[in-house]
C-alpha positions in Angstrom: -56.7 -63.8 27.5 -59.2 -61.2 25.2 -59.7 -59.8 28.6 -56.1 -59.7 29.2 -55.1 -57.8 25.9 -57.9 -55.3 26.5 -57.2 -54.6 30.1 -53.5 -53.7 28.8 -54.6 -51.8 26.0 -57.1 -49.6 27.7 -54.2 -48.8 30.3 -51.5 -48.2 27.3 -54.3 -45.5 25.5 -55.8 -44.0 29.0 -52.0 -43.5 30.1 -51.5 -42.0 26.4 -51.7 -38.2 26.8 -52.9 -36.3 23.3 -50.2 -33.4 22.6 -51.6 -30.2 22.8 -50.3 -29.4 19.0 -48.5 -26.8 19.9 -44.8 -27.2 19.2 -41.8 -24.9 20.9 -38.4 -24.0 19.5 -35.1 -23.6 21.8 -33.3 -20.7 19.9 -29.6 -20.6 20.4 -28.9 -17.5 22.0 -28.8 -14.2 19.8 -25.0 -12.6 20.1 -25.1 -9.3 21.1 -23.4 -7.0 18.7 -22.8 -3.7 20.2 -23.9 -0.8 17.8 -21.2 1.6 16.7 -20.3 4.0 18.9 -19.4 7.6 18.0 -15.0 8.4 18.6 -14.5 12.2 19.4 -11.0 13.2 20.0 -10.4 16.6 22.0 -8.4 19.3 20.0 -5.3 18.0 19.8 -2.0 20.1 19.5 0.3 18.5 17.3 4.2 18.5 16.7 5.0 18.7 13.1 8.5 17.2 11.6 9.5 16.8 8.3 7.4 14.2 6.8 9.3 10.5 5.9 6.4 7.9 6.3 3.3 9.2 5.0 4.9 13.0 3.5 7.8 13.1 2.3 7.5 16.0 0.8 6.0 17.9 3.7 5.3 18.4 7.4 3.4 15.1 9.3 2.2 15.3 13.0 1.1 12.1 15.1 -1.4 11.2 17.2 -0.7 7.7 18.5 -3.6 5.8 20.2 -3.0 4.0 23.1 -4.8 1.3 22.9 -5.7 1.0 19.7 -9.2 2.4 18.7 -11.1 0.0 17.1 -13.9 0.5 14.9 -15.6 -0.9 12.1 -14.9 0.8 8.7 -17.8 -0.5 6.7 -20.4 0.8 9.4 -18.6 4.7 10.1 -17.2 7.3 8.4 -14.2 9.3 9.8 -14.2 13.4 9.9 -11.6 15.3 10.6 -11.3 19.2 11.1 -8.8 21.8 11.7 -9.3 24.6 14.4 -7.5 28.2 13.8 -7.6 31.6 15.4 -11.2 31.9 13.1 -12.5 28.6 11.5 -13.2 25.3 11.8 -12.6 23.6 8.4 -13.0 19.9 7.4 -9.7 18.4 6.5 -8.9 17.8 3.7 -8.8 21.3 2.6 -6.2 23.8 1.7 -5.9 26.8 4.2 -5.0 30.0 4.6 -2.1 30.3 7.7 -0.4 33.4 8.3 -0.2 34.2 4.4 0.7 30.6 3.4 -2.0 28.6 1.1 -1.5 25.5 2.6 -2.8 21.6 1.6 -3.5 19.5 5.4 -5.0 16.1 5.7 -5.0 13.4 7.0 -5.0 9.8 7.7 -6.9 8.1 10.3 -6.2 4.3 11.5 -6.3 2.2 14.3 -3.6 3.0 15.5 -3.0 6.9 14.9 -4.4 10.3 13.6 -1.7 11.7 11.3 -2.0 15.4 10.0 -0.2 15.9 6.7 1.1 19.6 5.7 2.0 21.2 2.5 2.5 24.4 0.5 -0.8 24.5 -1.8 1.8 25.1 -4.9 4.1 22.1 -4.1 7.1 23.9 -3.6 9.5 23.5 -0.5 8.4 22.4 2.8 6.2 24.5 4.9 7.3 25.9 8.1 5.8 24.4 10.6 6.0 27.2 13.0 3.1 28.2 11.4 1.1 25.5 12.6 1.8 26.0 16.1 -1.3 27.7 17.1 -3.2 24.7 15.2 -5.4 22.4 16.7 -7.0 19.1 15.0 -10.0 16.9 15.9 -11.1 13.0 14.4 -14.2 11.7 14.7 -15.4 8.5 13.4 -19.5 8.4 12.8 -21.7 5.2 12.4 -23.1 5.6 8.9 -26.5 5.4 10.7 -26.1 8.5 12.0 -24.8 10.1 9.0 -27.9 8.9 7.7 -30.3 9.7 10.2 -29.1 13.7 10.5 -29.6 15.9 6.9 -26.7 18.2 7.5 -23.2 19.3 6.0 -20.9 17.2 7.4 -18.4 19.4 6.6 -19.7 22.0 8.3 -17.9 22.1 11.5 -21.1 24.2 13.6 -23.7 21.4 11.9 -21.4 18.4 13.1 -20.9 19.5 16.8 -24.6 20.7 16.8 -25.6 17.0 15.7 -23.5 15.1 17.7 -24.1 17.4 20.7 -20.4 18.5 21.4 -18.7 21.9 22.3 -16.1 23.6 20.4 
């Protein structure tokens, strides 16, 4: 029976296989989250009415998205410039148009790109025939390249010379 109980043990250790010590992980797999992705509109031509939801007090024009344009508004920032006959000037700003001093900006969501319009000194409401020869432009940056590029970003030349775009 020793012989017995030896026999067995000898096949239980010789069958035993020592572990080579090394030990692997299964990771779950990583989700891909897609980096932010630079939004440049065209120049946009805009129809201005007397304001009611944003203005009440001036002119409003309204660029509706369709679909929506999503983007993350922790991780970009959002530009926005006028074009005229001989500048390019971030928005806000108050601007010279055919002899009126006047106070554009704007408001960018998911949804739309609303241009805002009023007389620098607050009294009556601009004409908006003024604005016809007006054209606008969003973009929406990733902070990381705002980061990564040392330039004026209000400073229409810089911006479309760092983001590589035309006028």
């Amino acid at each position: 029976m020793t012989l017995s109980i030896l026999a067995v043990t000898a096949i239980v250790f010789l069958s035993c296989s020592k572990d080579s010590g090394v030990i692997t992980e299964s990771k779950a797999p990583e989700k891909k989250i897609s980096a932010p992705v630079t939004k440049i509109s065209g120049w946009l031509s805009m129809n201005f009415v007397p304001g009611f939801k944003y203005n009440a007090q001036g002119l409003e024009g309204t660029y509706y998205f369709n679909p929506s344009s999503i983007y993350d508004e922790q991780e970009t920032t959002r530009l926005a410039f006028i074009r005229t006959a001989d500048a390019r000037t971030a928005l806000p700003a108050n601007v010279l148009i055919d002899g009126d001093n006047l106070s554009i900006s704007y408001l960018l969501t998911y949804d739309s790109f609303t241009i805002m319009v009023n007389n620098a000194n607050e009294v009556g409401v601009p004409d908006a025939n003024k604005l016809t020869s007006c054209q606008f432009r969003y973009i929406v940056v990733p902070n990381s390249v705002i980061n990564a590029h040392d330039i004026d970003w209000t400073n229409y030349s810089a911006v479309a010379q760092a983001l590589e775009i035309g006028d």
